[in-house]
N, C-alpha and C positions, 0 to 999 in steps of 0.2 A: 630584076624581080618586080612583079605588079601586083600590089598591094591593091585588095578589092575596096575600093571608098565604100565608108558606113553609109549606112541607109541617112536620108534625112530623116529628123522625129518627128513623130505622126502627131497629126494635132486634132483636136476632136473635129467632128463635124458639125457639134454643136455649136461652137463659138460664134462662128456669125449670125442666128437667130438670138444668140445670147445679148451679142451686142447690139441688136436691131429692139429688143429689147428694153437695155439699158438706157439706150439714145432715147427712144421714147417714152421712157418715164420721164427723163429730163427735161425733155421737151414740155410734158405734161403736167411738170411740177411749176416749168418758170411763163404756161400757158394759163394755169388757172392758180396756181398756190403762192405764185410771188407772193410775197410785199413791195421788192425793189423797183421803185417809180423808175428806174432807167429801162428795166425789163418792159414793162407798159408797153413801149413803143412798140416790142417786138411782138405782144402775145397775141395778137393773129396765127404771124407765122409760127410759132409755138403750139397754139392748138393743132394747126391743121399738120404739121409737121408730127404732131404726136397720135393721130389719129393713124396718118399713112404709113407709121415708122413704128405703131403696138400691132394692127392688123398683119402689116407685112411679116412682123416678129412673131408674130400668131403660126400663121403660114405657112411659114418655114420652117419654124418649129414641128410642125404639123408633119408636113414633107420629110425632114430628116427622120424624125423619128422612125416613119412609116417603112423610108427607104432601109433604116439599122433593122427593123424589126423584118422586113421580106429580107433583106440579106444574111441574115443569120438563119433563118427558117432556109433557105436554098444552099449555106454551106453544111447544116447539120444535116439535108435529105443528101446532099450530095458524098458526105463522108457515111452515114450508113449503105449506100450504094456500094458493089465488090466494083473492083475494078475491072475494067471490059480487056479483054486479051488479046 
């Protein structure tokens, strides 16, 4: 007998601009909001890291959405469509 394997669980599309994100507030918080004098060293790389890592989050964010919203507008034109014979 062949047992159909479950689908794997779908995971948003969102999460990766989610986390693109999150990383760059972090970045943003230990680039200009420190106190911690060991952070110092890094917050160059911190700023600029947080610059290219909210834009990108921006972006994506952007792109995904645009792409859920054309694809749903194309499976609702396509289910009021009849079926071709």
């Amino acid at each position: 007998m062949s047992n159909p394997k479950p689908a794997p669980p779908q995971i948003s599309p969102y999460v990766f601009p989610i986390l693109l994100l999150g990383f760059g507030l972090w970045c943003a918080y230990d680039g200009w909001l420190t106190t911690n004098p060991e952070m110092l060293k890094h917050q160059m790389f911190n700023r600029i890291a947080a610059g290219v890592l909210l834009l990108w989050g921006v972006v994506d964010l952007y792109r995904t959405h645009k792409q859920e919203r054309l694809g749903k507008t194309s499976t609702a034109q396509s289910a009021d469509e009849p079926p071709s014979a």
